[in-house]
C-alpha positions in Angstrom: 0.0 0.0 0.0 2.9 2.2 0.9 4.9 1.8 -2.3 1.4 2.4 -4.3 0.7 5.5 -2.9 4.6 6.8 -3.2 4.6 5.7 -6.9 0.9 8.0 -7.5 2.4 10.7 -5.6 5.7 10.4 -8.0 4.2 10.4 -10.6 1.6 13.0 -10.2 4.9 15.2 -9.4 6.6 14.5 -12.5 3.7 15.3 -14.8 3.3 18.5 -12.4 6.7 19.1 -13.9 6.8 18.0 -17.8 3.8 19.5 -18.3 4.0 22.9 -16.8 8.0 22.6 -19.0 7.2 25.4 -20.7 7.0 27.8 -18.0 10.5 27.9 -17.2 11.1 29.0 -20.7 7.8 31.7 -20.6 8.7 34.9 -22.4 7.9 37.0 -18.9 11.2 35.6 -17.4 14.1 37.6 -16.4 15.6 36.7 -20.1 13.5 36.3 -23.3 15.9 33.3 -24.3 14.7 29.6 -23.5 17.1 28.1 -20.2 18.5 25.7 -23.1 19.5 28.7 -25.4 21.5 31.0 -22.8 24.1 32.9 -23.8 27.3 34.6 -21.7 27.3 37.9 -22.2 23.4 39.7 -23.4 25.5 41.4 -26.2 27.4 38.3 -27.5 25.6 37.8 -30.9 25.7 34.4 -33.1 26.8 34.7 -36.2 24.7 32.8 -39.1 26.6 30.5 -41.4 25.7 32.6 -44.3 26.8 35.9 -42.5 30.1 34.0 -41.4 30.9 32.8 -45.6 29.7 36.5 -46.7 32.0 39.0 -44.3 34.9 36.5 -44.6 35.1 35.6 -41.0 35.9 31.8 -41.9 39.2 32.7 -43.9 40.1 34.8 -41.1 39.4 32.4 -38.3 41.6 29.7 -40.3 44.8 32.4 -40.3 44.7 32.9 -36.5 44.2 29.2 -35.7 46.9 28.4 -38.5 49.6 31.4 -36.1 48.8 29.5 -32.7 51.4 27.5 -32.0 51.7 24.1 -29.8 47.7 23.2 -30.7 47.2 20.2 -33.8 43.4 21.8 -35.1 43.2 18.3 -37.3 41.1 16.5 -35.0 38.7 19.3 -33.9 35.9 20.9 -35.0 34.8 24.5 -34.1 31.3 26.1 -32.4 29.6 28.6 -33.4 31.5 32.1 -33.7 29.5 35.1 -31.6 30.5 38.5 -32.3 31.5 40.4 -28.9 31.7 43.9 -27.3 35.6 43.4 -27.8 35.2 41.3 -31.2 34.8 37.8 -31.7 35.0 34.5 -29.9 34.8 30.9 -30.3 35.2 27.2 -29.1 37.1 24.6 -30.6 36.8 20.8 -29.6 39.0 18.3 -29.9 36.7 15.6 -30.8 39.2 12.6 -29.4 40.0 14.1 -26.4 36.5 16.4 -25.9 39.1 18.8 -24.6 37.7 22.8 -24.9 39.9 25.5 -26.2 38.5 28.9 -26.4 39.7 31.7 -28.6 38.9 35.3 -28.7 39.9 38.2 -31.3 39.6 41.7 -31.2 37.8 43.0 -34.3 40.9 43.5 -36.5 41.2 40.0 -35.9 44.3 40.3 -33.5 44.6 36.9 -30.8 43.9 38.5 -27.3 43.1 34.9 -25.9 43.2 31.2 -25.9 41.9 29.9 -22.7 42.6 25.7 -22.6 
């Protein structure tokens, strides 16, 4: 009898919770993003692939990775690029490993930082 009414009572709390999913992501919360799409910084904007290939951004992220020394880029693949307050930043992840390296650029494209 015990384990019947802790399993009802379980359960009515986890519907309680998947159903009313949506509310944590409600448009009157202190951010207008979803909790799964949260970004760093409020002014940090991602850049479109299209917007990426048309100002050139790609060539120019290959030339700073291609100037850090000590760091093999073969076996990673890059995130999304967000343009910053300061200029740009990224992620790049070694898919072996699943070690993180983050790079940020100023807007001439000048290395400030590579955070491992």
């Amino acid at each position: 009898m015990k384990h019947c009414l802790l399993l009802s009572t379980l359960f009515l709390v986890l519907t309680s919770i998947f159903t009313n999913a949506d509310a944590y992501t409600a448009s009157n919360s202190v951010c207008d993003y979803p909790l799964t799409h949260h970004i760093q910084n409020p002014r940090d904007r991602k850049l479109s692939d299209e917007e990426v290939q048309q100002r050139g951004i790609d060539m120019m992220v290959n030339q700073v990775m291609a100037n850090i020394d000590g760091i093999d880029f073969k076996a990673m693949a890059r995130s999304d690029i967000f343009e910053t307050t300061y200029g740009f930043r990224w992620k790049m992840f070694n898919l072996q490993t699943g070690k993180m390296i983050a790079i940020k650029v100023n807007k001439d494209f000048k290395l400030l930082d590579v955070i491992k």
